[in-house]
VOGUKE-228461 format. One record per atom (N, C-alpha, C, O): residue number from 0; residue in three letters; atom name; z, x, y. Coordinates in steps of 0.05 Angstrom, whole numbers, padded with zeros to 5 digits. Example, Ala and Ser with C-alpha at 12.3 -4.5 7.8 and 13.67 -1.06 7.14 Angstrom:
! residues 2
+-----+-----+----+--------+--------+--------+
:   k :   r :  a :     c3 :     c1 :     c2 :
+-----+-----+----+--------+--------+--------+
:   0 : ALA :  N :  00156 :  00264 : -00114 :
:   0 : ALA : CA :  00156 :  00246 : -00090 :
:   0 : ALA :  C :  00156 :  00264 : -00066 :
:   0 : ALA :  O :  00169 :  00285 : -00066 :
:   1 : SER :  N :  00142 :  00257 : -00045 :
:   1 : SER : CA :  00143 :  00273 : -00021 :
:   1 : SER :  C :  00157 :  00258 :  00001 :
:   1 : SER :  O :  00161 :  00268 :  00023 :
+-----+-----+----+--------+--------+--------+
END
This chain:
! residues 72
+-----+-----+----+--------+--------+--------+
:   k :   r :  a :     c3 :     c1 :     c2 :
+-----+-----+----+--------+--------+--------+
:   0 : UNK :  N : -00724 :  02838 : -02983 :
:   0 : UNK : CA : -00700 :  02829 : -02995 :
:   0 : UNK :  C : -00695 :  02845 : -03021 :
:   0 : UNK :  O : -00714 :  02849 : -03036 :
:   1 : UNK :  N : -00666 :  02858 : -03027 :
:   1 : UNK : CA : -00665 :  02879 : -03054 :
:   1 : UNK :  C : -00664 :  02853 : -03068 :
:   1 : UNK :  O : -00661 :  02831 : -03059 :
:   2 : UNK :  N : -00665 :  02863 : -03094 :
:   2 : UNK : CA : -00675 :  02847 : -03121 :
:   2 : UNK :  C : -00637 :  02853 : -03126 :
:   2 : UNK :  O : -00623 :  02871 : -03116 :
:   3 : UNK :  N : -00628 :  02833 : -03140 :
:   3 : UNK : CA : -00599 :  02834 : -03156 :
:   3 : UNK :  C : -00595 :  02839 : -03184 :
:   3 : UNK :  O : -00596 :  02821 : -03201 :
:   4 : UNK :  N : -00590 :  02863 : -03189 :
:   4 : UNK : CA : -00595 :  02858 : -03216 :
:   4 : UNK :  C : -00561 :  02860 : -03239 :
:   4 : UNK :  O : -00542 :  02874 : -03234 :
:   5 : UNK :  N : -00564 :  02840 : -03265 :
:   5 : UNK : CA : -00550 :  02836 : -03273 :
:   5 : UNK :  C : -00540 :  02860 : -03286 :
:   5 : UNK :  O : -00517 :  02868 : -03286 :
:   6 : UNK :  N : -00564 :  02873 : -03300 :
:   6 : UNK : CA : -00555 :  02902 : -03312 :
:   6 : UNK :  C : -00589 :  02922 : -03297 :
:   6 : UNK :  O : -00613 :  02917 : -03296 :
:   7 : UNK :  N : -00571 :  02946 : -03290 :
:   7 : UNK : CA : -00586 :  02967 : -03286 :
:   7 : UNK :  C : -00620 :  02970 : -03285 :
:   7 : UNK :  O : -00627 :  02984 : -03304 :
:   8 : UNK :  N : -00643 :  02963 : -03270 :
:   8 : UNK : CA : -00668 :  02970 : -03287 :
:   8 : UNK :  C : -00669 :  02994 : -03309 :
:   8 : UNK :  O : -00654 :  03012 : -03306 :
:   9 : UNK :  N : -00684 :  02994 : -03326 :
:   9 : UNK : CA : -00684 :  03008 : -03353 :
:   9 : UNK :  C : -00695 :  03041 : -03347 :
:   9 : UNK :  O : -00686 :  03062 : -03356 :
:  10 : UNK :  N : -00722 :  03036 : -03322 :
:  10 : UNK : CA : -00739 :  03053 : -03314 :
:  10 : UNK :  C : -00729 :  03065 : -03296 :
:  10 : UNK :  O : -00738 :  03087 : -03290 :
:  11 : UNK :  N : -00700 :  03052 : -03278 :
:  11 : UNK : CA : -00689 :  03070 : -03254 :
:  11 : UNK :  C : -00709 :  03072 : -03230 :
:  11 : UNK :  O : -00712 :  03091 : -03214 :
:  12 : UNK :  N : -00729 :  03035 : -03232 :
:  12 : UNK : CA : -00737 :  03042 : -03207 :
:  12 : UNK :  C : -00726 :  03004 : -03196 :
:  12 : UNK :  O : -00724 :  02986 : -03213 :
:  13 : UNK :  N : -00721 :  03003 : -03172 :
:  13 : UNK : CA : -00707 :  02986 : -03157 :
:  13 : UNK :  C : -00725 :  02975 : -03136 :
:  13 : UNK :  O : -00737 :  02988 : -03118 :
:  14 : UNK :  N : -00726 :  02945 : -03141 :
:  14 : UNK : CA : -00749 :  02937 : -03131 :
:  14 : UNK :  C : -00733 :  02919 : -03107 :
:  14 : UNK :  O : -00709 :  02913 : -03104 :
:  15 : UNK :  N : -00752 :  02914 : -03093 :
:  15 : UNK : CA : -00749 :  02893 : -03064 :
:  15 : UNK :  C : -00774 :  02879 : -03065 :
:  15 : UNK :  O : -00795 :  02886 : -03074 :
:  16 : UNK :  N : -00764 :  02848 : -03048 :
:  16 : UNK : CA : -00786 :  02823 : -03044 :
:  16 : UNK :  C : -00783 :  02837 : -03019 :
:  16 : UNK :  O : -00762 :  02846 : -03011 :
:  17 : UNK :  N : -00814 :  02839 : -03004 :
:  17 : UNK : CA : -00825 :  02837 : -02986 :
:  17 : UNK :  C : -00844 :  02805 : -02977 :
:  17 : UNK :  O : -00864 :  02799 : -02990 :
:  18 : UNK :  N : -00833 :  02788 : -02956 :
:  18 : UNK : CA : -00838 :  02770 : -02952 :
:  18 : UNK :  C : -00848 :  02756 : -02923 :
:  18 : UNK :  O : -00828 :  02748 : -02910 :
:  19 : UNK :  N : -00870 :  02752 : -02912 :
:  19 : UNK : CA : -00874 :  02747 : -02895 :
:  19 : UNK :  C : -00885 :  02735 : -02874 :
:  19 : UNK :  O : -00908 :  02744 : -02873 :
:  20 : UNK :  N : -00882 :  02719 : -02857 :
:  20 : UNK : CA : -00875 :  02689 : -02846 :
:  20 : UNK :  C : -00910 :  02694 : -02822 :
:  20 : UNK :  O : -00913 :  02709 : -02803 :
:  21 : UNK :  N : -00928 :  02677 : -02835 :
:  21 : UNK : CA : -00961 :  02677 : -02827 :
:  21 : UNK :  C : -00949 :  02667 : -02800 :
:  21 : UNK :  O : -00928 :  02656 : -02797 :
:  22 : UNK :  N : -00966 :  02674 : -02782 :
:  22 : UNK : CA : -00966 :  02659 : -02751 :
:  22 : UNK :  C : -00979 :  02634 : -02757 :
:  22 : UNK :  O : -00994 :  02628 : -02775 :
:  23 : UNK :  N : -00969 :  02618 : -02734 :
:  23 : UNK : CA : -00978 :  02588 : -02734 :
:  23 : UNK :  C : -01007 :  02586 : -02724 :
:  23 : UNK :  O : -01021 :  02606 : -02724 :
:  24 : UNK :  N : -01016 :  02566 : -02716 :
:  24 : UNK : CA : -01032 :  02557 : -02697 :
:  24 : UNK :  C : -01060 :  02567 : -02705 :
:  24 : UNK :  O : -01061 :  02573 : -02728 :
:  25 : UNK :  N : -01079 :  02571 : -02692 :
:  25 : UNK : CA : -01102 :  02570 : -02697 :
:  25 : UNK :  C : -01102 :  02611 : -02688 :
:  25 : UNK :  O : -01096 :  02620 : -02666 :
:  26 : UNK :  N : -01111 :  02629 : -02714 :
:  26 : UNK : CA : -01113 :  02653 : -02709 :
:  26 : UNK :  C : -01138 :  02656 : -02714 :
:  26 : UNK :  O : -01156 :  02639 : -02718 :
:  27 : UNK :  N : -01139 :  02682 : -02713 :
:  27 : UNK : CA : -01166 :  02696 : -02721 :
:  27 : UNK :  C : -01153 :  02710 : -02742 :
:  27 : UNK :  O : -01129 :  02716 : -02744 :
:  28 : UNK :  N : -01177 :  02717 : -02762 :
:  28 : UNK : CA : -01161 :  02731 : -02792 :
:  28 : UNK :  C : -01168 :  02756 : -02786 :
:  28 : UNK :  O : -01191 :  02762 : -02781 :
:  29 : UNK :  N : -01145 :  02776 : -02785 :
:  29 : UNK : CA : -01146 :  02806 : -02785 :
:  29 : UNK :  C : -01132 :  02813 : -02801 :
:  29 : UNK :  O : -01120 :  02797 : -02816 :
:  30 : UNK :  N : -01129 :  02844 : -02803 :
:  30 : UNK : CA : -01111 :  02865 : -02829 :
:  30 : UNK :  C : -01087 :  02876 : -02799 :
:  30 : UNK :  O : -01094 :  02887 : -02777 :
:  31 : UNK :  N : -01070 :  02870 : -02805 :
:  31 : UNK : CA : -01050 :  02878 : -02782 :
:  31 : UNK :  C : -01022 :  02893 : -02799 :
:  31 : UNK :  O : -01006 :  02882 : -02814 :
:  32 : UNK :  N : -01023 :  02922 : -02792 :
:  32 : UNK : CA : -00995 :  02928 : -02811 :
:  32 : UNK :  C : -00971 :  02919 : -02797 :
:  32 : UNK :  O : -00970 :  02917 : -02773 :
:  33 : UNK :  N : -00952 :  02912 : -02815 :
:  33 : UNK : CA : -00933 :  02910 : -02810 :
:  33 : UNK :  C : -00907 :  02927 : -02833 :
:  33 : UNK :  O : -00911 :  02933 : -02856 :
:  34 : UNK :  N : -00885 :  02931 : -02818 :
:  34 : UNK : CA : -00867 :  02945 : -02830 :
:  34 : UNK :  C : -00843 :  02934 : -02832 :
:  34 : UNK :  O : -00841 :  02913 : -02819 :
:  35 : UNK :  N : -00820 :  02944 : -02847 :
:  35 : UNK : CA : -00792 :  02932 : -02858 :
:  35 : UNK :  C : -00775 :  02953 : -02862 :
:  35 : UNK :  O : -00786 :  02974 : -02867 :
:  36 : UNK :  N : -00751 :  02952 : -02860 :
:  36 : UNK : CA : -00731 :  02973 : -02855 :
:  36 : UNK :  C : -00711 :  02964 : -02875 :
:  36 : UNK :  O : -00715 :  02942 : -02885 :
:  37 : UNK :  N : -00686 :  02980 : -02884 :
:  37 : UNK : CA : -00668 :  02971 : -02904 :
:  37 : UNK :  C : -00651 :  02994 : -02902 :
:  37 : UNK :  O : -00657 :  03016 : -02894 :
:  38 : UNK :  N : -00630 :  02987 : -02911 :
:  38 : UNK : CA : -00613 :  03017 : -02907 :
:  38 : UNK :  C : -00589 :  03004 : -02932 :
:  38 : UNK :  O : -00575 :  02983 : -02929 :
:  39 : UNK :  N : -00590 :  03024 : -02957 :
:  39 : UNK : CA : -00578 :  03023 : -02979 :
:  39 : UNK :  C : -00553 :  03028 : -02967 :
:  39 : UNK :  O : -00552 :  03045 : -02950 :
:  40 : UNK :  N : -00526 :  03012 : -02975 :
:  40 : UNK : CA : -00498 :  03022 : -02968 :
:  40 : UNK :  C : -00489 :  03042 : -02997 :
:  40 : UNK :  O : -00470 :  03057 : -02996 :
:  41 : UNK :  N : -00504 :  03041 : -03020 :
:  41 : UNK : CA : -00492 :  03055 : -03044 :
:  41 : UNK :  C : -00519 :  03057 : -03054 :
:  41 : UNK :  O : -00537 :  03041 : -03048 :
:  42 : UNK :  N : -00521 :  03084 : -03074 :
:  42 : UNK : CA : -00551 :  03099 : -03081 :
:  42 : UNK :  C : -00538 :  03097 : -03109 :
:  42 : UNK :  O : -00516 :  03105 : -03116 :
:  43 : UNK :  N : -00560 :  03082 : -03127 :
:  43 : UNK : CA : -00550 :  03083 : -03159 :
:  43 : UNK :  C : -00552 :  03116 : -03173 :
:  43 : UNK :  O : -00573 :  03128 : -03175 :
:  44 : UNK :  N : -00533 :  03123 : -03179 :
:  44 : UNK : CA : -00543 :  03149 : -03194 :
:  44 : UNK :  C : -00565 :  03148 : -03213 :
:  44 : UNK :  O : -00575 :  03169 : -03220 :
:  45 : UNK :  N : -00574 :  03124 : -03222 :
:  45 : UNK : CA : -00599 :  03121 : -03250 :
:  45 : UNK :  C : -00622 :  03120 : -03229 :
:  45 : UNK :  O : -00644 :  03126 : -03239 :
:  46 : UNK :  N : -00623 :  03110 : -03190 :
:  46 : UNK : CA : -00643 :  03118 : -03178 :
:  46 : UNK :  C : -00667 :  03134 : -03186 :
:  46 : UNK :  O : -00665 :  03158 : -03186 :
:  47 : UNK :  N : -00694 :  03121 : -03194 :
:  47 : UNK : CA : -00714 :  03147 : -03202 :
:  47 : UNK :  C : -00738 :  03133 : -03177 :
:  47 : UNK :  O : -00762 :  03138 : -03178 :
:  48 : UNK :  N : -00730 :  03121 : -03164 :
:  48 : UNK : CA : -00757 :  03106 : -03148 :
:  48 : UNK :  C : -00761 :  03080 : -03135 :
:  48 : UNK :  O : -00755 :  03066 : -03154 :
:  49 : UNK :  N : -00766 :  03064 : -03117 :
:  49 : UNK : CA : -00762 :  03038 : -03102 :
:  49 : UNK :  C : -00797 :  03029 : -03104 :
:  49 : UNK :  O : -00816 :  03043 : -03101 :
:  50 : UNK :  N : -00793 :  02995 : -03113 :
:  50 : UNK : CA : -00815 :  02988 : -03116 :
:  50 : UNK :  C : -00813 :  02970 : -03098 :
:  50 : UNK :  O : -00790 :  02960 : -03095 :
:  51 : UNK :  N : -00833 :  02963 : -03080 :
:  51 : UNK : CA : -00834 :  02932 : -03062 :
:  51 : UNK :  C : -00855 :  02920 : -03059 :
:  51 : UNK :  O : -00876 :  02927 : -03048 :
:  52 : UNK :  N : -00845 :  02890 : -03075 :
:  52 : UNK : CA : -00863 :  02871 : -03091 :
:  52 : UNK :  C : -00876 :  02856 : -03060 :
:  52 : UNK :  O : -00863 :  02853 : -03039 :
:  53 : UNK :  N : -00901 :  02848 : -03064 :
:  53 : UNK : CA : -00908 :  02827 : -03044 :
:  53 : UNK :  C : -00935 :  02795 : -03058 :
:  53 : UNK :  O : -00944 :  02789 : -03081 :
:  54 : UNK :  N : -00937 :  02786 : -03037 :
:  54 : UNK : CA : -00951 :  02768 : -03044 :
:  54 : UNK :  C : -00968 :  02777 : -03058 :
:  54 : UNK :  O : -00968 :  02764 : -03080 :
:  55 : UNK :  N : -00986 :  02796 : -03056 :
:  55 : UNK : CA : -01011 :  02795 : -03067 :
:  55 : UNK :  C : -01007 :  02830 : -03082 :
:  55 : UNK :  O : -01028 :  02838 : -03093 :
:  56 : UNK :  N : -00995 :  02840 : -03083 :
:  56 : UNK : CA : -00989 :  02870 : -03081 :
:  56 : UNK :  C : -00962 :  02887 : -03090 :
:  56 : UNK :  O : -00943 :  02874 : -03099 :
:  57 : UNK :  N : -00961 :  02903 : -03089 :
:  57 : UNK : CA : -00935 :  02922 : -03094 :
:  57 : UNK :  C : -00951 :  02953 : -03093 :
:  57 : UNK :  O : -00975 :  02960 : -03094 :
:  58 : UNK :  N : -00931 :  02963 : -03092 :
:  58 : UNK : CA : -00919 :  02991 : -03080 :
:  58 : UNK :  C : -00906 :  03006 : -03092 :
:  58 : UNK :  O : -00883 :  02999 : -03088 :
:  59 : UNK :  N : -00906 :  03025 : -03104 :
:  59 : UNK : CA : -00889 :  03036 : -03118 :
:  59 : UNK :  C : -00881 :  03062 : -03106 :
:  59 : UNK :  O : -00899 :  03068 : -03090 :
:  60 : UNK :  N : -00864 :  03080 : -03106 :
:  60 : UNK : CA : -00848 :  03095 : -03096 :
:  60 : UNK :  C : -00828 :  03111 : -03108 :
:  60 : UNK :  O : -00804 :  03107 : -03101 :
:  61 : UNK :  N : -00836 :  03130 : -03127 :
:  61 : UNK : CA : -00808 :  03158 : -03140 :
:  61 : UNK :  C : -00802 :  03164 : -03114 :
:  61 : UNK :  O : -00813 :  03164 : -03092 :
:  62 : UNK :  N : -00771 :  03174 : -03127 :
:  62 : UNK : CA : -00753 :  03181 : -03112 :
:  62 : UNK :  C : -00756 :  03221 : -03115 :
:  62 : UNK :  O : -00751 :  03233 : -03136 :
:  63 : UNK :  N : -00763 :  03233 : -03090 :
:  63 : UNK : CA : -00766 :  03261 : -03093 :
:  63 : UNK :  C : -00736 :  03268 : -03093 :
:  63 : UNK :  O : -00722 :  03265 : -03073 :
:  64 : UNK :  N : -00728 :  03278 : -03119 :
:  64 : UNK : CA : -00701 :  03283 : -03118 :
:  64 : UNK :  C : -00691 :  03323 : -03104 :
:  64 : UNK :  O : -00670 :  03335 : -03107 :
:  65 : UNK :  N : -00714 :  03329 : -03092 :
:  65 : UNK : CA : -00718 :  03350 : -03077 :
:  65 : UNK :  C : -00719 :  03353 : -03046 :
:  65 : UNK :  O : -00723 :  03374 : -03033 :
:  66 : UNK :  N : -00716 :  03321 : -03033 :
:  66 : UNK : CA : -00718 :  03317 : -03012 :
:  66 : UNK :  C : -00692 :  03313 : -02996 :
:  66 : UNK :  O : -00675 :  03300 : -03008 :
:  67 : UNK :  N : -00683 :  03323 : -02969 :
:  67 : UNK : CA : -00655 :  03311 : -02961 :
:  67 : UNK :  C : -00663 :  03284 : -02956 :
:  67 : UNK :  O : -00684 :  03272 : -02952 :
:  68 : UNK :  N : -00633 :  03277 : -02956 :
:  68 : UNK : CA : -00630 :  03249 : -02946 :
:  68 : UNK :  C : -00610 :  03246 : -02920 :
:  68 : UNK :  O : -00586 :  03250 : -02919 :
:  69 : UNK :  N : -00634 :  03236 : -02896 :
:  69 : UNK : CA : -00618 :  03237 : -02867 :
:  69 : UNK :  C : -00588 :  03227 : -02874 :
:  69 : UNK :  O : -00589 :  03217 : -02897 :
:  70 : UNK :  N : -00563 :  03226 : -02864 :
:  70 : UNK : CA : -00542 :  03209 : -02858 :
:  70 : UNK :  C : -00542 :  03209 : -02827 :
:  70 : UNK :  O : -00548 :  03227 : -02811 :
:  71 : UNK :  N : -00533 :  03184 : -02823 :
:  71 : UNK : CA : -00530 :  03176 : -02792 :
:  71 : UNK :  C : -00503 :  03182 : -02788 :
:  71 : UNK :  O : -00493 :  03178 : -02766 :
+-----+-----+----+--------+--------+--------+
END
């Protein structure tokens, strides 16, 4: 989920909740990756990096401003 922000982050990095729904019932406890997709409709020009917060964790992520960026 992107974060909403009232004014700009300061640092120019743009964070997301990562959130996600435990299986029911009686499991066995394992490390299982899982992944999430998002697709920005508008790129802030102050863009310097995407952070994604989680339960226990975060992620941080600069933006290589040397890299293309696919368009579909």
């Amino acid at each position: 989920m992107e974060v909403i922000y009232v004014t700009p982050p300061s640092d120019g990095i743009y964070e997301y909740e990562f959130v996600a729904t435990p299986p029911g019932g009686t499991v066995i406890q394992v490390l299982t990756p899982i992944k999430a997709h998002t697709v920005r409709t508008s790129i802030p020009d102050d863009l310097k990096g995407i952070r994604v917060k989680a339960a226990s964790n975060s992620v941080e992520q600069p933006l290589d401003k040397g890299a293309e960026v696919a368009a579909d």
